[in-house]
PyMOL CGO cylinders between C-alpha atoms (Angstrom):
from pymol import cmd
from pymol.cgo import CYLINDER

trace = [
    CYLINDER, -11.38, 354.69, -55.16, -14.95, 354.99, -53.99, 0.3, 1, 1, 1, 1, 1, 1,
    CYLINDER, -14.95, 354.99, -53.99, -16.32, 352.87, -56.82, 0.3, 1, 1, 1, 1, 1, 1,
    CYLINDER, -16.32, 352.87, -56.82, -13.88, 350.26, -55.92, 0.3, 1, 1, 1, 1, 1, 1,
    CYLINDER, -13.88, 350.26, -55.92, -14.10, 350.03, -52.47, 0.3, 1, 1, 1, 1, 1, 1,
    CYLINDER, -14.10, 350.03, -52.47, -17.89, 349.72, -53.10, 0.3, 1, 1, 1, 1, 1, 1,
    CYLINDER, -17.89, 349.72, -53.10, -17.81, 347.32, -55.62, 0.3, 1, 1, 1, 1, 1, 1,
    CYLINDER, -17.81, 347.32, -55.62, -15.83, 345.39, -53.20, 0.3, 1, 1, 1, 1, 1, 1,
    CYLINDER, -15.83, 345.39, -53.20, -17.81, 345.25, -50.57, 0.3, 1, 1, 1, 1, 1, 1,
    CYLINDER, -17.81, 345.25, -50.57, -20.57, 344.30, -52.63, 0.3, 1, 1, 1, 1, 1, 1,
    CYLINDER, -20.57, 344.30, -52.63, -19.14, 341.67, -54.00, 0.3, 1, 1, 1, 1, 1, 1,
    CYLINDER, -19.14, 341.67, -54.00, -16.00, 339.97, -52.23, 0.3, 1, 1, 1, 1, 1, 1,
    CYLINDER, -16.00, 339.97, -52.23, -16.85, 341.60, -48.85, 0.3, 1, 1, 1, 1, 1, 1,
    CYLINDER, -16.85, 341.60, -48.85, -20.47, 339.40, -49.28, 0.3, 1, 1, 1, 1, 1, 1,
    CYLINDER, -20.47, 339.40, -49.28, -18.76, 336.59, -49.62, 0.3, 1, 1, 1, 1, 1, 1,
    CYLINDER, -18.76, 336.59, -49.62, -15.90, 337.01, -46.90, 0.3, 1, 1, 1, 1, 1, 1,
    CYLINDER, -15.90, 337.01, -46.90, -15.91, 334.29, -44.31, 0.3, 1, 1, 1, 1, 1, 1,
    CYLINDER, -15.91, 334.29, -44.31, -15.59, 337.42, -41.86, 0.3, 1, 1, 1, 1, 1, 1,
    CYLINDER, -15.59, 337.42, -41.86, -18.70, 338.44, -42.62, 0.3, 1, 1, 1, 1, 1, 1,
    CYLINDER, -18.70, 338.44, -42.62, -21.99, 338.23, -41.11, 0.3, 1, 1, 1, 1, 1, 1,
    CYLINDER, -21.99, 338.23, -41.11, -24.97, 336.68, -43.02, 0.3, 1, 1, 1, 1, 1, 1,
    CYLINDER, -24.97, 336.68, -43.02, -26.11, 339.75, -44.31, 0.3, 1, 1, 1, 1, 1, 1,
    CYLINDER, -26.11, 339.75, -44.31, -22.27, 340.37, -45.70, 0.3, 1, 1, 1, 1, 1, 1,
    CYLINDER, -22.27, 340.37, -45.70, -21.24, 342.95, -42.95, 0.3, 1, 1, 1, 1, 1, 1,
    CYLINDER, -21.24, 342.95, -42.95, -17.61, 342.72, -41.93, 0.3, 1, 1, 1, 1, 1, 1,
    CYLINDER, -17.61, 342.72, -41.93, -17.44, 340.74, -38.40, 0.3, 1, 1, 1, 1, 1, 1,
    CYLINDER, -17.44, 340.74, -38.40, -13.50, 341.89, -37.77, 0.3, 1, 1, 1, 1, 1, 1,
    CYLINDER, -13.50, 341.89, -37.77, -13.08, 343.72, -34.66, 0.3, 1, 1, 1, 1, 1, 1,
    CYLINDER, -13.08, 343.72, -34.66, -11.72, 347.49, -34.30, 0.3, 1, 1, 1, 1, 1, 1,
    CYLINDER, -11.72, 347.49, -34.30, -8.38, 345.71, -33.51, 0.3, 1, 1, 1, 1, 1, 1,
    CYLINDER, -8.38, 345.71, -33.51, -8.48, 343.62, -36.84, 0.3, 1, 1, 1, 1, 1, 1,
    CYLINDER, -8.48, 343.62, -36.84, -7.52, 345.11, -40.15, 0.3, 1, 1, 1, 1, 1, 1,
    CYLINDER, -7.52, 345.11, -40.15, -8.55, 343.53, -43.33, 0.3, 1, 1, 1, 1, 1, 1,
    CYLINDER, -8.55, 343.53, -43.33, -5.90, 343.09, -45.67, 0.3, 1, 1, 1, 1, 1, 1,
    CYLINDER, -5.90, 343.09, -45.67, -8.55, 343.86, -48.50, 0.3, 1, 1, 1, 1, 1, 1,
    CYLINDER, -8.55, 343.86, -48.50, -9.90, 347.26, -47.52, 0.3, 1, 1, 1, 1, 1, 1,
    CYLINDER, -9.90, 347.26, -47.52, -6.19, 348.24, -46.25, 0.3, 1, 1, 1, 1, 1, 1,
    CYLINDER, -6.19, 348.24, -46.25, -4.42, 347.58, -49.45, 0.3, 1, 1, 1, 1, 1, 1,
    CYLINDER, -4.42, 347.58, -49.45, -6.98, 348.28, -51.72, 0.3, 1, 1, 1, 1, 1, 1,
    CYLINDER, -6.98, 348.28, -51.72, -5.52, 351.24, -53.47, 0.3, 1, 1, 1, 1, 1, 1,
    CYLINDER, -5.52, 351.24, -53.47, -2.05, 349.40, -53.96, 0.3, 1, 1, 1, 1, 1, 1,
    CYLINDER, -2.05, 349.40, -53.96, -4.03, 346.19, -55.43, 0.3, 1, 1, 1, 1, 1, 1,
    CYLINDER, -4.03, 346.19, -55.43, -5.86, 348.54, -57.85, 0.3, 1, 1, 1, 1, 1, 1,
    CYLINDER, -5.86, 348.54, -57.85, -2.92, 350.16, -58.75, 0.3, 1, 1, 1, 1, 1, 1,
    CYLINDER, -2.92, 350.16, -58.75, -1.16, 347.37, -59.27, 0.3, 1, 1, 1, 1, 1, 1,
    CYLINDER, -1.16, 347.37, -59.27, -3.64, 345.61, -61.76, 0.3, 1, 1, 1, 1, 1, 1,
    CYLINDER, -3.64, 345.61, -61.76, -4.04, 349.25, -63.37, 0.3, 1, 1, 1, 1, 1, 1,
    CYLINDER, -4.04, 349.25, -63.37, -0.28, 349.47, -64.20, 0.3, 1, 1, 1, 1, 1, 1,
    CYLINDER, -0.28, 349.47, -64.20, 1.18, 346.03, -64.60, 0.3, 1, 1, 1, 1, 1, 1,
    CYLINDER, 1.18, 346.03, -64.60, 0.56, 346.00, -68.40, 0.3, 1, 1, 1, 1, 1, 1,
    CYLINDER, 0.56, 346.00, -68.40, -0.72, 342.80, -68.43, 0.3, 1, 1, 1, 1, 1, 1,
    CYLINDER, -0.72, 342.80, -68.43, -4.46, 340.67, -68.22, 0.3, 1, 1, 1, 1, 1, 1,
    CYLINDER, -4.46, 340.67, -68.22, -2.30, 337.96, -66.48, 0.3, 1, 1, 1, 1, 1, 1,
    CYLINDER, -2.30, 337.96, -66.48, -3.59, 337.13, -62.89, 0.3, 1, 1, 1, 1, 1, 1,
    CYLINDER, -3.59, 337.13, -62.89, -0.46, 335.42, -62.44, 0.3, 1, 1, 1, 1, 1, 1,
    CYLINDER, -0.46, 335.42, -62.44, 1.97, 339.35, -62.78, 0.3, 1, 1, 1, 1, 1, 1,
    CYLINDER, 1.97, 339.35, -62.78, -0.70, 340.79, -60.74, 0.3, 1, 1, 1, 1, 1, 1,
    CYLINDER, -0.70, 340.79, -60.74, 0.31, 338.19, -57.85, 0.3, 1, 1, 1, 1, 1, 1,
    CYLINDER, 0.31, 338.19, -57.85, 3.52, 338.49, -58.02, 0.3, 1, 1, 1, 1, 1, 1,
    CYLINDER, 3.52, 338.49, -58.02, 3.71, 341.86, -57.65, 0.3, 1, 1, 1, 1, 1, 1,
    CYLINDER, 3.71, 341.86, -57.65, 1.33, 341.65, -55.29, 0.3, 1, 1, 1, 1, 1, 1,
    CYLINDER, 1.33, 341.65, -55.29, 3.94, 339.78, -53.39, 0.3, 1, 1, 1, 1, 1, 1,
    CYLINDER, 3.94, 339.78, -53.39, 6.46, 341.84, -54.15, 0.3, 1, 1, 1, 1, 1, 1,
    CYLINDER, 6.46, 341.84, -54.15, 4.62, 345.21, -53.02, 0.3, 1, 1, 1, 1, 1, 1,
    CYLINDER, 4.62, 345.21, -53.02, 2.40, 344.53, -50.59, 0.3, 1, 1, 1, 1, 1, 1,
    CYLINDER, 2.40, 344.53, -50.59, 3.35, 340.77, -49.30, 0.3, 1, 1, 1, 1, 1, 1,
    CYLINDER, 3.35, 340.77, -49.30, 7.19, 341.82, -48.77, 0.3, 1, 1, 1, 1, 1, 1,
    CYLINDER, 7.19, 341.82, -48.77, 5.96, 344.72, -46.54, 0.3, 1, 1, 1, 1, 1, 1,
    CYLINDER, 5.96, 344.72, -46.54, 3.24, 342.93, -44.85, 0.3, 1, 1, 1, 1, 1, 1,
    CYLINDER, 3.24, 342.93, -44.85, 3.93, 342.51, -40.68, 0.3, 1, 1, 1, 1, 1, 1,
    CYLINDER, 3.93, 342.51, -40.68, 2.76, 338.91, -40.78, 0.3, 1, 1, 1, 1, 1, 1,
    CYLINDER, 2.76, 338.91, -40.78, 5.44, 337.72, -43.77, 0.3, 1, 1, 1, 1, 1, 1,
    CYLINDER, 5.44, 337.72, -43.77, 8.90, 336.56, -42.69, 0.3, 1, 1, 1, 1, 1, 1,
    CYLINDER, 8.90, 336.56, -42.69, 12.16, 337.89, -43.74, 0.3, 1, 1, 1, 1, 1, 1,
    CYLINDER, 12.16, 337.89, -43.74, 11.81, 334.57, -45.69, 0.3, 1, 1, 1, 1, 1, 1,
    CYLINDER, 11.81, 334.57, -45.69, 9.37, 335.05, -47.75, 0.3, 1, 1, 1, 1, 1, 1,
    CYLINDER, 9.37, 335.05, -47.75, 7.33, 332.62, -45.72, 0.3, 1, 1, 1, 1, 1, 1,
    CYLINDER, 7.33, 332.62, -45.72, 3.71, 334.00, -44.29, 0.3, 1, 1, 1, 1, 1, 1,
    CYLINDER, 3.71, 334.00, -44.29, 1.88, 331.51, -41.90, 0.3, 1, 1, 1, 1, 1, 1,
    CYLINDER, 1.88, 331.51, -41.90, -1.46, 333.59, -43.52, 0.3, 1, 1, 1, 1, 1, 1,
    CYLINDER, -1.46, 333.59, -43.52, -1.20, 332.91, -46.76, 0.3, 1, 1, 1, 1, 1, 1,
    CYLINDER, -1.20, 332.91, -46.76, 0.11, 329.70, -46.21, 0.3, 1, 1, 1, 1, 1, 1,
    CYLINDER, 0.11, 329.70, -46.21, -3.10, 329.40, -44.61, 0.3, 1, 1, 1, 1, 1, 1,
    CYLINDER, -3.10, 329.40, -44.61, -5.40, 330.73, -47.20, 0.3, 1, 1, 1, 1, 1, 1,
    CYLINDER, -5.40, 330.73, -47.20, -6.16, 333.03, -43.90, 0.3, 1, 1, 1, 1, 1, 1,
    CYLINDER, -6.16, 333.03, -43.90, -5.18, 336.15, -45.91, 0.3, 1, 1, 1, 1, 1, 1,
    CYLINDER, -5.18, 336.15, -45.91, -8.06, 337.65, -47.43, 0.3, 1, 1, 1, 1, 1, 1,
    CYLINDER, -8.06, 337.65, -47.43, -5.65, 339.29, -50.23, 0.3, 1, 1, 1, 1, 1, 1,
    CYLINDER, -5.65, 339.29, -50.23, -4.48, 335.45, -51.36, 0.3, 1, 1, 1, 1, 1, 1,
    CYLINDER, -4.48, 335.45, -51.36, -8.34, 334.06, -50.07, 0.3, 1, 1, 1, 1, 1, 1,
    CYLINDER, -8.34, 334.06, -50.07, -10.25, 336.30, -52.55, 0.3, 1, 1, 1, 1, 1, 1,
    CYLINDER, -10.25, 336.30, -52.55, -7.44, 337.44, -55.15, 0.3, 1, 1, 1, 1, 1, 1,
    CYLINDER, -7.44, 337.44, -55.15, -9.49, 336.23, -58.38, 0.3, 1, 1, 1, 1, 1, 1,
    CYLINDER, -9.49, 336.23, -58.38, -12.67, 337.82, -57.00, 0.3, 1, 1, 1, 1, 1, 1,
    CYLINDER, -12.67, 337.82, -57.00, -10.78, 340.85, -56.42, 0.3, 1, 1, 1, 1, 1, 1,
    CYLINDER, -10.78, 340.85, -56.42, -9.28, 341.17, -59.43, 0.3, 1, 1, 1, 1, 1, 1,
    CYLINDER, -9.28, 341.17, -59.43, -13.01, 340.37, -61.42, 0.3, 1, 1, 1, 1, 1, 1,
    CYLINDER, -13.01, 340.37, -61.42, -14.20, 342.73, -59.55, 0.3, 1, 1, 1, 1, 1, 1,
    CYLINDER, -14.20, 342.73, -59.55, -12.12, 345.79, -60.06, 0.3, 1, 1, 1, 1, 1, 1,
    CYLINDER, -12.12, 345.79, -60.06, -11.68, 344.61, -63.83, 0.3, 1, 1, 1, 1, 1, 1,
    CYLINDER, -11.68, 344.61, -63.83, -15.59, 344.70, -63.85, 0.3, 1, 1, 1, 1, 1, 1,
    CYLINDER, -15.59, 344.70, -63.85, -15.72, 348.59, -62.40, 0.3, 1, 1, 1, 1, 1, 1,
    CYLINDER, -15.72, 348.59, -62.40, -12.78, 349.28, -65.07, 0.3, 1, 1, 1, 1, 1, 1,
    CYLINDER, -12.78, 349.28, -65.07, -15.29, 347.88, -67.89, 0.3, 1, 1, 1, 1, 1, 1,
    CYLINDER, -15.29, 347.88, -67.89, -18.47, 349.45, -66.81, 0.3, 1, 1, 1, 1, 1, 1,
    CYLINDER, -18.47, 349.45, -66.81, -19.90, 346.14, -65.93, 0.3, 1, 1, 1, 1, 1, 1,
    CYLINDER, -19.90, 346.14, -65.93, -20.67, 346.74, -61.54, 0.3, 1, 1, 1, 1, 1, 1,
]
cmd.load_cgo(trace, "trace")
C-alpha cells in the first residue's frame, strides 16, 4: 500500500486544493481526507472489479465506500459530492491514473 499511498501524494495530493504550494496537505488533525482514509478500499476496488471502466469503479465506489460514508444521507444524497467538495469524487480520474500507473510500472 506504500507505493500507492506515495504515488498519491505525489501526484493527486500535489494537486489537492487542500494543499499548500509546495503540495503538503493543509487539513487539520480534526479533518480526515477521504483519499488517504479510503485508499486501500479504492485500490481494492479498481484491483478486483474486473473491468478498465472508470464508470464500475464509481459505482462501486458508491456502493462501498459512499453508502458508508458519515456525510451521505440515508438517501443516497451527499451535500460533498454534490459539491465536488469530496476529494474521492474531486480527484477520482487522477486517482484511478495514478494507481493504474503504479500497477503498470509507470510512477
Amino acid at each position: 500500500m506504500q507505493k500507492y499511498q506515495k504515488a498519491i501524494k505525489e501526484n493527486v495530493c500535489a494537486i489537492c486544493v487542500d494543499s499548500d504550494e509546495n503540495g503538503n496537505c493543509t487539513l487539520t488533525a480534526d479533518e480526515t481526507c477521504a483519499v488517504i482514509h479510503y485508499l486501500p478500499q479504492i485500490v481494492d476496488i479498481i484491483h478486483n472489479s474486473g473491468t478498465d471502466d472508470i464508470q464500475i469503479y464509481k459505482e462501486k465506489i458508491n456502493e462501498t465506500i459512499c453508502s458508508n460514508c458519515k456525510t451521505q444521507e440515508n438517501s443516497g444524497y451527499c451535500h460533498l459530492r454534490e459539491d465536488v467538495n469530496c476529494s474521492v469524487e474531486r480527484y477520482f480520474r487522477f486517482i484511478v491514473e495514478t494507481i493504474q500507473n503504479v500497477d503498470e510500472g509507470i510512477i
